[in-house]
Backbone as a chain_set.jsonl record, in Angstrom:
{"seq": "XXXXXXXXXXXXXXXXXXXXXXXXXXXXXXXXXXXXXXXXXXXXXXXXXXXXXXXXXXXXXXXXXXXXXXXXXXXXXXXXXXXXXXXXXXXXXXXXXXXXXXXXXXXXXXXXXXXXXXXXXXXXXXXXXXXXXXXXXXXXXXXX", "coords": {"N": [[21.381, -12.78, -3.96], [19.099, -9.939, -4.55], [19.831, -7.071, -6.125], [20.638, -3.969, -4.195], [19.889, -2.012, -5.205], [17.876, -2.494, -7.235], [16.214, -2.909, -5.672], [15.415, -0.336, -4.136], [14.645, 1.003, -6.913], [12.317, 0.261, -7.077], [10.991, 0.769, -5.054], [10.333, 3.289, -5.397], [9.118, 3.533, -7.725], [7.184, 2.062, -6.9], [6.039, 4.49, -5.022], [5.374, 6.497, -6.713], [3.519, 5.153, -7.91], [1.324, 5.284, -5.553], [0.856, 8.108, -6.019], [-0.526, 8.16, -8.143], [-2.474, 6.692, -7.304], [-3.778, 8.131, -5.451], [-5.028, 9.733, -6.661], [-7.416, 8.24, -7.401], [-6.746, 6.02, -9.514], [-5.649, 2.94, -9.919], [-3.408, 1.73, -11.418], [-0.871, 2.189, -11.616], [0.178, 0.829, -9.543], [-0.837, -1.774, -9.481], [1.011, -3.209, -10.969], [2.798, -3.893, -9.763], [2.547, -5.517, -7.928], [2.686, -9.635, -6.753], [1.13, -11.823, -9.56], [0.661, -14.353, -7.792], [-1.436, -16.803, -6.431], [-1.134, -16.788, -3.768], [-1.06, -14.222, -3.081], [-2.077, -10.783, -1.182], [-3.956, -8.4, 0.199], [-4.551, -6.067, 2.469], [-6.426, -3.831, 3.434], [-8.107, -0.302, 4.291], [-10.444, -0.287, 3.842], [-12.014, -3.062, 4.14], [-12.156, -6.696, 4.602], [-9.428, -8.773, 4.594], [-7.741, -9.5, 1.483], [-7.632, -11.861, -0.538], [-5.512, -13.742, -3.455], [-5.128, -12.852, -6.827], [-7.25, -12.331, -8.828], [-8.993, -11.399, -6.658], [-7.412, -9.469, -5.007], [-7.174, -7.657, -7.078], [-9.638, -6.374, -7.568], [-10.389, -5.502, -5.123], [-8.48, -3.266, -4.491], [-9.277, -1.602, -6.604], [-11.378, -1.233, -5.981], [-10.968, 0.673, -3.965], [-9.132, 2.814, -4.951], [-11.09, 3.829, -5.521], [-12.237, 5.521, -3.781], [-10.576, 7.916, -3.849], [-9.682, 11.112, -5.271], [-8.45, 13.758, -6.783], [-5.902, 14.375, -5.438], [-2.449, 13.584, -3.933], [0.68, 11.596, -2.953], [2.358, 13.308, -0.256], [4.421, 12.359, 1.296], [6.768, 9.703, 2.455], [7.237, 8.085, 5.398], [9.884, 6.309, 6.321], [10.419, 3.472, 8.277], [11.458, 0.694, 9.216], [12.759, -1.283, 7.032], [13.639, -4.301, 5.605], [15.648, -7.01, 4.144], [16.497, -9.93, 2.631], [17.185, -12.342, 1.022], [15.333, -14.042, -0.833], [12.984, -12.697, 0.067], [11.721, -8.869, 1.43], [10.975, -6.658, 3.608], [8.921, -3.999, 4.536], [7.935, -1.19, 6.251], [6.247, 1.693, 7.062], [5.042, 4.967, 6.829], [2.682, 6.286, 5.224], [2.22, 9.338, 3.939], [-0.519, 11.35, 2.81], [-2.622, 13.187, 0.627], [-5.988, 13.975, -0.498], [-9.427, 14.367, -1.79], [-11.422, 12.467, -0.302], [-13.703, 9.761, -0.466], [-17.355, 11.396, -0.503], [-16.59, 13.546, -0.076], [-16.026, 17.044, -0.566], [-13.962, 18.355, 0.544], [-10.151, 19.09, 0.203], [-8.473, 16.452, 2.357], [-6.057, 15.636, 4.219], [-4.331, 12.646, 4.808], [-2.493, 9.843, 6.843], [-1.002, 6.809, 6.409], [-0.95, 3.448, 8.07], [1.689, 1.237, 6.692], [2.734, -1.848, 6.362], [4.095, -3.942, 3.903], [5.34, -6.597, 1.938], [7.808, -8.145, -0.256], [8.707, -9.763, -2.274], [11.174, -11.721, -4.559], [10.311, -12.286, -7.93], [11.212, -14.177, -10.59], [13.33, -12.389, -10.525], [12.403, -9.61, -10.358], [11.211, -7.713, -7.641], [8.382, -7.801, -6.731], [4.818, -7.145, -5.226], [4.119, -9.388, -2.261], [2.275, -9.172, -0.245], [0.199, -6.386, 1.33], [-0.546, -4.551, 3.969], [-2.611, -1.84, 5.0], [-3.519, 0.93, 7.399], [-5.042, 3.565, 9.575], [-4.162, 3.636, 11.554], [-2.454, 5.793, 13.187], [-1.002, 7.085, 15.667], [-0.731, 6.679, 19.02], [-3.343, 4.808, 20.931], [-6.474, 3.927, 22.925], [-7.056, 1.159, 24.987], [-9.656, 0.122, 24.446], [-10.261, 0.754, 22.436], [-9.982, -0.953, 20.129], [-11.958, -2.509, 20.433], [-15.249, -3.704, 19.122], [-17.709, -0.702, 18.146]], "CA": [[20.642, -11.697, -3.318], [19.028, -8.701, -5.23], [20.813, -5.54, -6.161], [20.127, -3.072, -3.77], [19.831, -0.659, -6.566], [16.593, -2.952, -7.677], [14.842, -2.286, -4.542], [15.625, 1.511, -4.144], [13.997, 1.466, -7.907], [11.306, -0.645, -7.165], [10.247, 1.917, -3.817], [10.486, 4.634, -6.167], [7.376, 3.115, -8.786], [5.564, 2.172, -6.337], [5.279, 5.775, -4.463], [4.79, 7.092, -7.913], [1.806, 4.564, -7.959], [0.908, 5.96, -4.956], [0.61, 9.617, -6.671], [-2.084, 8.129, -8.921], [-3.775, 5.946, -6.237], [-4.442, 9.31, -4.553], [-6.275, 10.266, -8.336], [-8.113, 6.948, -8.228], [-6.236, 4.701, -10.083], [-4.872, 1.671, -9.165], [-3.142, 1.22, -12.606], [0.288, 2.523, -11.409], [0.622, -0.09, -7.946], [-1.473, -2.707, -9.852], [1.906, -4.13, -12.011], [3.998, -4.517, -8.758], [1.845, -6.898, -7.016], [2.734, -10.497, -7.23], [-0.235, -12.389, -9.543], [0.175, -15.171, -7.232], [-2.329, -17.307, -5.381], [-1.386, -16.377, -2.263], [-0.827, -12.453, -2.592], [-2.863, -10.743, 0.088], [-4.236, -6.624, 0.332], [-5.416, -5.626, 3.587], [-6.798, -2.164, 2.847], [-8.709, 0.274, 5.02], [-11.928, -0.361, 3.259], [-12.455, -3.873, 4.026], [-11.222, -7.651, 4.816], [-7.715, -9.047, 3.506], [-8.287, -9.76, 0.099], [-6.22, -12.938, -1.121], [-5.503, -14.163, -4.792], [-4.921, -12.109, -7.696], [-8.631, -11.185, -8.761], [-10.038, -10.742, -5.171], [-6.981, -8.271, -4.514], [-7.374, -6.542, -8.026], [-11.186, -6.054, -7.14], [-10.052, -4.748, -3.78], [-7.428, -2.511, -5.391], [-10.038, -1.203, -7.654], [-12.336, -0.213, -5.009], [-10.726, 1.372, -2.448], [-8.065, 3.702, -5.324], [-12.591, 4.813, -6.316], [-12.556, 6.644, -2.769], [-9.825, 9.005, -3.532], [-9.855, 11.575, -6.236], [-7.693, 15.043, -6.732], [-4.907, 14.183, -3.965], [-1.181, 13.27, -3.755], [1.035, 11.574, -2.024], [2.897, 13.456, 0.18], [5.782, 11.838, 1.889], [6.665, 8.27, 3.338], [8.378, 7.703, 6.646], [10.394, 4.307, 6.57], [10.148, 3.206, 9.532], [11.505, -0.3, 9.138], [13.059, -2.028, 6.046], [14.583, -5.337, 6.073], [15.98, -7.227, 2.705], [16.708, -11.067, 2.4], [17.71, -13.202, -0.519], [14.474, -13.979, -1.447], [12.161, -11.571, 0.433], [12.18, -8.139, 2.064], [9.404, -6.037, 4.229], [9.245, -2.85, 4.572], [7.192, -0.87, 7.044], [6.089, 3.103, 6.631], [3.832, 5.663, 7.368], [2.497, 7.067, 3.786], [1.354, 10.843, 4.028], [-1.266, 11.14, 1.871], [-3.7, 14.403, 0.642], [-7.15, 13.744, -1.417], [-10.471, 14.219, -1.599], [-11.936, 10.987, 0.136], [-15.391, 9.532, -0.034], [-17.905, 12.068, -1.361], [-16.42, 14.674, 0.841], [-15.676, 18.374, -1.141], [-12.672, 19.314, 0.467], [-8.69, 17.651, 0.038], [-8.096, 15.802, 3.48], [-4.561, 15.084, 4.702], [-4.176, 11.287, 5.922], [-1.642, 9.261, 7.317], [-1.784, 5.393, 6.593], [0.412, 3.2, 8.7], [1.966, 0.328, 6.164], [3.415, -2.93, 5.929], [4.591, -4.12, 2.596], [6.211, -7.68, 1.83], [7.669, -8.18, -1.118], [9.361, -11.399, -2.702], [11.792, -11.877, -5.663], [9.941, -13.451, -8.515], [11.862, -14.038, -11.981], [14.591, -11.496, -10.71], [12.085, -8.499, -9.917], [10.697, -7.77, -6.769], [6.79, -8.051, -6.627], [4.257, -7.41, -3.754], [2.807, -10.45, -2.128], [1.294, -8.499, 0.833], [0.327, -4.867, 1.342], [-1.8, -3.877, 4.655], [-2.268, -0.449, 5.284], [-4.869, 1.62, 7.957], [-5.513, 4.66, 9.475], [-3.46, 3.774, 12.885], [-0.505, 6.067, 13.122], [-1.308, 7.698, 16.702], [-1.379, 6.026, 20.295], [-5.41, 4.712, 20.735], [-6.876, 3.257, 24.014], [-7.175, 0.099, 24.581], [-10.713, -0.037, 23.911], [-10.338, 1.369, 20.64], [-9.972, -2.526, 19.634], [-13.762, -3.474, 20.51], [-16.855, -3.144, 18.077], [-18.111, 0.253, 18.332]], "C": [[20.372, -10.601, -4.348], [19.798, -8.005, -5.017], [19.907, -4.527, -5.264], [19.256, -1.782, -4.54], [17.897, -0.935, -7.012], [15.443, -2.217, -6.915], [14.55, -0.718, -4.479], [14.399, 1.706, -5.991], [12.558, 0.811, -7.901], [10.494, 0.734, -6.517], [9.559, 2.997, -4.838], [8.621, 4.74, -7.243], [6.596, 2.706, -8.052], [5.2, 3.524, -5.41], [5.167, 6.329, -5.423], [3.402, 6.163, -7.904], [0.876, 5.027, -7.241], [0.337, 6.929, -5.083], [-0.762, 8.936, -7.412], [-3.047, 7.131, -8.067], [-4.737, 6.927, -5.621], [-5.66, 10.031, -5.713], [-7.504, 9.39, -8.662], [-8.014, 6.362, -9.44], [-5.317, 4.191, -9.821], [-3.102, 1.375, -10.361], [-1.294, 1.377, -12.082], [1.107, 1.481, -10.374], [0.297, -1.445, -8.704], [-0.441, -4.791, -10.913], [3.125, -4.925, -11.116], [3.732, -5.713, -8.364], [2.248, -8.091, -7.799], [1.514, -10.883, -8.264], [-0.329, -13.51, -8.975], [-1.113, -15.646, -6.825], [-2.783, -16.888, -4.207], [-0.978, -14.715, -2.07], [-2.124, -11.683, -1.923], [-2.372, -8.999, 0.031], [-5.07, -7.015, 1.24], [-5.053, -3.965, 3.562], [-7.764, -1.348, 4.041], [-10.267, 0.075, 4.717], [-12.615, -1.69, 3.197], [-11.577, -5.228, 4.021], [-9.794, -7.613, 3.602], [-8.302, -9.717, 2.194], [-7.109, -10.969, -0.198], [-6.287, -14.143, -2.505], [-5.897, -12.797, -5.458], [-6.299, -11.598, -7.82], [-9.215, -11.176, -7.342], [-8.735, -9.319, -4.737], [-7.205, -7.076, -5.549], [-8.72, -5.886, -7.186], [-10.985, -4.831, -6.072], [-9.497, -3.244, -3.92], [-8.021, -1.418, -5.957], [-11.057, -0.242, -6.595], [-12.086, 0.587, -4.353], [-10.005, 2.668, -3.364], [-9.891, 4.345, -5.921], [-12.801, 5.871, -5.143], [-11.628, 7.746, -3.066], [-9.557, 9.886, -4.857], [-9.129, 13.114, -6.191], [-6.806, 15.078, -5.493], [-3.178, 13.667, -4.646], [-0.606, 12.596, -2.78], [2.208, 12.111, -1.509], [4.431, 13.454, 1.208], [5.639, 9.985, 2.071], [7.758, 8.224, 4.017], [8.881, 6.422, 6.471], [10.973, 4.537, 8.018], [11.143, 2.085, 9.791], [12.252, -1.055, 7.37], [14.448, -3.395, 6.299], [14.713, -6.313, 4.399], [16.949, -8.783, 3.033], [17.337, -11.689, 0.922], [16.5, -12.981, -1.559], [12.529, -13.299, -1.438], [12.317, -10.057, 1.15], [10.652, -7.656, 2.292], [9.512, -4.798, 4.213], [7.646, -2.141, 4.839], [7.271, 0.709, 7.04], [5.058, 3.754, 6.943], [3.593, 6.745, 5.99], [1.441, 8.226, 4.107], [0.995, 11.062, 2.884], [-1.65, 12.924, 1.832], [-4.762, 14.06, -0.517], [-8.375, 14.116, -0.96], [-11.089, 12.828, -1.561], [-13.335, 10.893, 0.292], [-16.128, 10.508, -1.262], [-17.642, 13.487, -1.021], [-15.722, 16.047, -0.85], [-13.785, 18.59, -1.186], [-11.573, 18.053, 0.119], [-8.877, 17.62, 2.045], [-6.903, 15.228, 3.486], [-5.007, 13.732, 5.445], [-3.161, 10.612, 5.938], [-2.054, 7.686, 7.393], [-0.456, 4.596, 7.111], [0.356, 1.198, 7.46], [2.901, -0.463, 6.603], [3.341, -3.486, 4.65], [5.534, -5.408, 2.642], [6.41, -7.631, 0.263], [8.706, -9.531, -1.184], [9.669, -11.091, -4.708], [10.932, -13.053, -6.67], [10.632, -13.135, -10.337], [12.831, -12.523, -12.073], [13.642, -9.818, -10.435], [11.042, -8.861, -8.394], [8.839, -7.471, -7.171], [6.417, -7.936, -4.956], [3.748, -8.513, -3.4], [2.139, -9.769, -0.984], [1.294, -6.873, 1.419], [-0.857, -4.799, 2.633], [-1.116, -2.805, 4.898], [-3.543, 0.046, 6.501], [-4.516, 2.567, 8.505], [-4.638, 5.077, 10.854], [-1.964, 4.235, 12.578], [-0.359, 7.101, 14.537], [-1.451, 6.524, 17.789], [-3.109, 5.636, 20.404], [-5.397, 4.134, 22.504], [-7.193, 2.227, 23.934], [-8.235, -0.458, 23.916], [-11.083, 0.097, 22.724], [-10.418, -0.209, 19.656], [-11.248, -3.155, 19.549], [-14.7, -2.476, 19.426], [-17.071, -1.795, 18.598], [-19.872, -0.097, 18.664]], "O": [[21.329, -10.272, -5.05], [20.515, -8.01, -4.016], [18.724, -4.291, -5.51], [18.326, -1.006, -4.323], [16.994, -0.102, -7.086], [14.473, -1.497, -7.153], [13.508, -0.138, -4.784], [13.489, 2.534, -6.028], [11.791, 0.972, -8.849], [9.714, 1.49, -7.098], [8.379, 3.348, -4.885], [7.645, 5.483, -7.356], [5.386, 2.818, -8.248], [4.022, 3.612, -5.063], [4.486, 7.285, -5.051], [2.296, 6.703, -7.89], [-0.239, 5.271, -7.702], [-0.719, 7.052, -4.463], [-1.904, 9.301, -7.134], [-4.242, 6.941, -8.296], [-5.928, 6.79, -5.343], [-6.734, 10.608, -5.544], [-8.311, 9.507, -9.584], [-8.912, 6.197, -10.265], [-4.238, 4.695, -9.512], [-2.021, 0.927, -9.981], [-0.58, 0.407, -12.34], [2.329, 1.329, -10.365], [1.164, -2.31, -8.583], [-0.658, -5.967, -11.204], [3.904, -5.848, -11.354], [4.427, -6.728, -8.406], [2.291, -8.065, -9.029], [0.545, -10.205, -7.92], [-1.331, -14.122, -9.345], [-2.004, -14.799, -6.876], [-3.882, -16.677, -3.694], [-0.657, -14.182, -1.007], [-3.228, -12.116, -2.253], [-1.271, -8.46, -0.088], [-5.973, -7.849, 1.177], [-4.052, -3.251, 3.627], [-8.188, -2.184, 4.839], [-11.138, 0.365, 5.538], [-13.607, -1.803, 2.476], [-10.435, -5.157, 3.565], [-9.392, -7.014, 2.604], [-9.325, -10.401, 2.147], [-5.895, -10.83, -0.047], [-6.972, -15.166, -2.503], [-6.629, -11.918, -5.002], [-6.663, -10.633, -7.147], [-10.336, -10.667, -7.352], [-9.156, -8.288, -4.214], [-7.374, -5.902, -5.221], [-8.651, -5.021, -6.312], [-11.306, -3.645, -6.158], [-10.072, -2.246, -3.485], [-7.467, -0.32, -5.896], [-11.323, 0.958, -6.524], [-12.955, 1.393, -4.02], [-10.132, 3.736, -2.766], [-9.892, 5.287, -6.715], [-13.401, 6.923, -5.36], [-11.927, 8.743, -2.409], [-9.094, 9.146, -5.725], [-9.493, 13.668, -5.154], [-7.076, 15.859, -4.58], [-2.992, 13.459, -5.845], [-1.092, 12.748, -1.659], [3.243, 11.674, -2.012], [5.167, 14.349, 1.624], [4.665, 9.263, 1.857], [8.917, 8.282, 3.607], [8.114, 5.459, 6.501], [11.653, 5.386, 8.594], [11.886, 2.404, 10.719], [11.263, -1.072, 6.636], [15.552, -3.422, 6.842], [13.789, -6.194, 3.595], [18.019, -8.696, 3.636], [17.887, -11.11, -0.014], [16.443, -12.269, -2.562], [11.544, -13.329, -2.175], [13.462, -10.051, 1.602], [9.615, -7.938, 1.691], [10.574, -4.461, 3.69], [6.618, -2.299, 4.181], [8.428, 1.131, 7.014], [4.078, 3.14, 7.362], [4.226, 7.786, 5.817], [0.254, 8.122, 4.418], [1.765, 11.05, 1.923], [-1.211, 13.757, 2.624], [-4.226, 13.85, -1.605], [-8.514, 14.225, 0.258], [-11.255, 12.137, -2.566], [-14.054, 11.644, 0.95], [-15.804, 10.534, -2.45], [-18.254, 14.443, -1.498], [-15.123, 15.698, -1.867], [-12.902, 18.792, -2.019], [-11.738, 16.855, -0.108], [-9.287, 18.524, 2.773], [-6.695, 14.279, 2.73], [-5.791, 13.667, 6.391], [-2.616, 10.654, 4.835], [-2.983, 7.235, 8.064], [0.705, 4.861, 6.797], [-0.533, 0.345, 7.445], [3.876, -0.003, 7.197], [2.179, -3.477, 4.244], [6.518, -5.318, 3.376], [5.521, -7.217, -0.48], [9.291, -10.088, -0.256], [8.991, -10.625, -5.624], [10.841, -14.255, -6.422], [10.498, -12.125, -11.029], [13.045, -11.802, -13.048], [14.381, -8.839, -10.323], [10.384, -9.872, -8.151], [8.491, -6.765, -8.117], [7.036, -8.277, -3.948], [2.821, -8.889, -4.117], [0.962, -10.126, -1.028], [2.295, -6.31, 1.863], [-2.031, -4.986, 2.313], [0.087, -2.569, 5.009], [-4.583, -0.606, 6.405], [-3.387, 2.853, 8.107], [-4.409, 6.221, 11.247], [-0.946, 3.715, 12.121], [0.5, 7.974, 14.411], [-2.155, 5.542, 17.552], [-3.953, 6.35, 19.861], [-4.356, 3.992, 23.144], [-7.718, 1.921, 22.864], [-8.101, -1.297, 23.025], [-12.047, -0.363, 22.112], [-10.955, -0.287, 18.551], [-11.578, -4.084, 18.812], [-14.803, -1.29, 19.111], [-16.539, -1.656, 19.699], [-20.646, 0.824, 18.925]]}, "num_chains": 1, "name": "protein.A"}
């Protein structure tokens, strides 16, 4: 089983990645991720992305919406830790300027995070994140 210690240091670089995701760049989150086959980003900006260059790509696009921001906190919600995987579920408080918009905007993205032991460090194989961190109606589920 991993050292606890690993994971706790792992969390740590990737909400520092976080800090520069909010700057638009990926470059900081980009070293965690498995390069598997099957590693898989589901992002707010568009389907699950799966294999190494379709999630870079992904990765790439979505850390171009956010520019002069931080991230602010992360709730753990959830963390669970196996031999050879662990998940870990959160609500990452964000602040940036998003889009083409002027001002900073505070957002709240509700995550899931898998990660899996490969050659003794933990790596991501799956990251979705979106915008749901509030009760919605049911309808909120159908096409607009």
């Amino acid at each position: 089983m991993s050292n606890p210690k690993a994971l706790e240091e792992f969390l740590h670089q990737y909400h520092q990645g976080m800090e520069q995701f909010m700057r638009g760049s990926c470059e900081g989150v980009k070293p965690l991720f498995s390069t598997s086959d099957n590693v898989t980003l589901g992002n707010p900006f568009g389907p699950v992305a799966k294999g190494w260059d379709r999630v870079v790509d992904a990765m790439e696009r979505a850390a171009k919406n956010y520019r002069d921001g931080e991230a602010t906190g992360f709730d753990n919600i959830s963390t669970v830790v196996t031999a050879e995987l662990a998940y870990i579920v959160e609500v990452e408080r964000l602040r940036a300027k998003v889009g083409g918009r002027l001002e900073t905007s505070d957002l709240s993205l509700r995550v899931t995070t898998i990660l899996r032991l490969e050659r003794g460090n933990w790596k991501i194989v799956h990251r979705h994140a979106d915008p749901i961190s509030t009760a919605r109606p049911a309808e909120s589920v159908l096409p607009s």
